[in-house]
C-alpha positions in Angstrom: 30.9 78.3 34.3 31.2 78.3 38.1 34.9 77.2 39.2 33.0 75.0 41.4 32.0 72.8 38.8 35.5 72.5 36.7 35.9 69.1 38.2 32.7 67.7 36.7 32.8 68.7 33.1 34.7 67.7 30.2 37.9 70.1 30.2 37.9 70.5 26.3 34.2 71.9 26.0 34.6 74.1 29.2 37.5 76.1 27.7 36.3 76.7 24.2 32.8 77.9 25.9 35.5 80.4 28.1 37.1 81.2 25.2 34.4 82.0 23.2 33.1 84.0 26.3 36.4 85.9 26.0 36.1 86.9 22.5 33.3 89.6 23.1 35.7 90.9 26.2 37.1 94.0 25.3 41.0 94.0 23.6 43.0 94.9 26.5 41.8 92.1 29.0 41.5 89.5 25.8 45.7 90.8 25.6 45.8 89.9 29.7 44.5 86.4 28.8 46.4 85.9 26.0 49.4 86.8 28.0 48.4 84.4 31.2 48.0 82.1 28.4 51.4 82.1 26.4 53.4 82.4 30.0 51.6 79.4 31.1 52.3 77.4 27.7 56.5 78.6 28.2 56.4 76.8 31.2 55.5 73.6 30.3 52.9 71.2 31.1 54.7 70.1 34.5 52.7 70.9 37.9 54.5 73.7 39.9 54.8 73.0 43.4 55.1 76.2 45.2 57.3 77.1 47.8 56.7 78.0 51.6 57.0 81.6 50.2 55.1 81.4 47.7 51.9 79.5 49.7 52.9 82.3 52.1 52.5 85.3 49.3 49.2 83.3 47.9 47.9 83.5 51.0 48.5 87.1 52.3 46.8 88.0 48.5 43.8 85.6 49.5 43.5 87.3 53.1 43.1 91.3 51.1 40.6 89.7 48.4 38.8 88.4 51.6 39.2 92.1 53.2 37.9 93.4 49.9 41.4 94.9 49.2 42.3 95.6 45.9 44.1 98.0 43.6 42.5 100.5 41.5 41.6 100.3 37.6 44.5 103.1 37.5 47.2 101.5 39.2 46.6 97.8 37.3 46.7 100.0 33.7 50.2 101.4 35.2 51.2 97.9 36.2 50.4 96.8 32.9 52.0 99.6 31.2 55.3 98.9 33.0 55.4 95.0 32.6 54.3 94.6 29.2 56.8 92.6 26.9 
């Protein structure tokens, strides 16, 4: 589904279609989801209003993705391989 559209569509249905979607993924980014997941359920169901710095470090990451920068395969799996719990 388009993010686009997330406004206009029954919340509940949307995610179990994404969900199911993220079944056939393969294990390692299904372990990256379920990790977004669980940090975003510790946190609580409260809105997070980000800080100048943070909307500053948001937006420099927007400006790469815009320049087409981004890091290599290699250097997320070592990122990954350093942060995992």
């Amino acid at each position: 589904m388009p993010l686009t559209s997330i406004n206009d569509c029954d919340m509940s249905n949307a995610l179990d279609k994404v969900l199911e979607r993220v079944k056939s993924w393969p294990e390692a980014r299904q372990r990256d989801v379920l990790r977004v997941l669980e940090v975003m359920e510790q946190s609580g169901t409260a809105v997070h209003m980000l800080t100048d710095n943070e909307r500053a470090a948001v937006q420099v990451g927007l400006d790469q993705a815009n320049r087409g920068e981004f890091v290599s395969d290699a250097e997320m799996e070592a990122f990954w391989r350093r942060n995992r719990a």
